[in-house]
MIZA-628603 format. One record per residue (C-alpha): x, y, z; residue in three letters. Coordinates in steps of 0.25 Angstrom, whole numbers, padded with zeros to 4 digits, always signed. Layout:
REM residues N
XYZala ...
This chain:
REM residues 98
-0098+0013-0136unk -0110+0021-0133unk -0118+0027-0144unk -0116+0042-0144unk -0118+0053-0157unk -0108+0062-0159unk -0118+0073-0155unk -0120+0069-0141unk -0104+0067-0137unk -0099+0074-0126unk -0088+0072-0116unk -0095+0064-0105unk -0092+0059-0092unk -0088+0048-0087unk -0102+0047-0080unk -0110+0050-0091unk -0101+0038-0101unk -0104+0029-0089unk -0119+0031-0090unk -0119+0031-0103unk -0113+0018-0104unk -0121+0013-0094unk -0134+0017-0100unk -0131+0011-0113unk -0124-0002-0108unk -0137-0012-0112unk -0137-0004-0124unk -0131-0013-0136unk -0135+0000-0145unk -0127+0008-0139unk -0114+0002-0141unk -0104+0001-0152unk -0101-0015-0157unk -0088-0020-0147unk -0076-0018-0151unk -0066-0029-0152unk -0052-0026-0146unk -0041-0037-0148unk -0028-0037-0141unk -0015-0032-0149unk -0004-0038-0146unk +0008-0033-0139unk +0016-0023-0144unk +0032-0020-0138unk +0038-0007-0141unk +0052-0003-0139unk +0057+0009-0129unk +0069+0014-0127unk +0076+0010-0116unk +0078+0022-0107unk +0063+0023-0107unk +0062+0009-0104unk +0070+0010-0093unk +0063+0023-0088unk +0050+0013-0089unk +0056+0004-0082unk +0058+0015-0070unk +0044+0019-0069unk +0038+0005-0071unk +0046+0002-0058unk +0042+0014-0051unk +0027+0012-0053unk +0029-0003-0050unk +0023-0010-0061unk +0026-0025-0064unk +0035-0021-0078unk +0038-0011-0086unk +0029-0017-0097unk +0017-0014-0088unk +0021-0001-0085unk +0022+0003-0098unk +0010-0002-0103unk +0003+0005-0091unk +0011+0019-0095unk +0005+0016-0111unk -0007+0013-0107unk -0008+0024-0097unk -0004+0033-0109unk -0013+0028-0122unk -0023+0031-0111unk -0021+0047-0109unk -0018+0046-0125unk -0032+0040-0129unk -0038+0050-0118unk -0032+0062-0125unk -0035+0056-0139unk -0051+0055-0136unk -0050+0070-0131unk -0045+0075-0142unk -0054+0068-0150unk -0065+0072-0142unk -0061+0086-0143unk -0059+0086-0159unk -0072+0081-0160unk -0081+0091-0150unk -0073+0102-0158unk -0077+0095-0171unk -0092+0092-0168unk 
């Protein structure tokens, strides 16, 4: 991660992240120590059926391969707008706050 005070944050742009990035890229200094990330293994949750079988339906209508990667597209699609919320409302807690 890029090394930024908590004076100096502000929302940026995409544009002004990429330069950023860019300009501190050879930087070793500038960077936070890797982190590590090791696959979990998978998980199996139960649904009821109904709601299986209206899965099923749309799985079909959106002509994916199986239901399984259907659904895993629909979680993934939703822990997305989830963290994005999250980080705004962090984002605005802390502006109010410093």
């Amino acid at each position: 991660m890029a090394d930024m005070s908590l004076k100096s944050r502000k929302k940026l742009s995409e544009k002004e992240i990429d330069r950023l990035v860019i300009a501190q890229a050879d930087d070793d200094s500038a960077w936070s120590k890797p982190i590590r990330v090791r696959k979990t293994k998978s998980a199996s949750i139960s649904i009821p059926p109904e709601l299986a079988a209206r899965a099923a339906f749309l799985a079909q209508l959106h002509r994916t391969k199986s239901l399984d990667e259907w659904v895993t597209r629909v979680i993934e699609e939703r822990i997305e707008l989830e963290e994005a919320a999250f980080i705004d409302v962090k984002q605005d807690l802390t502006s109010k706050v410093g």
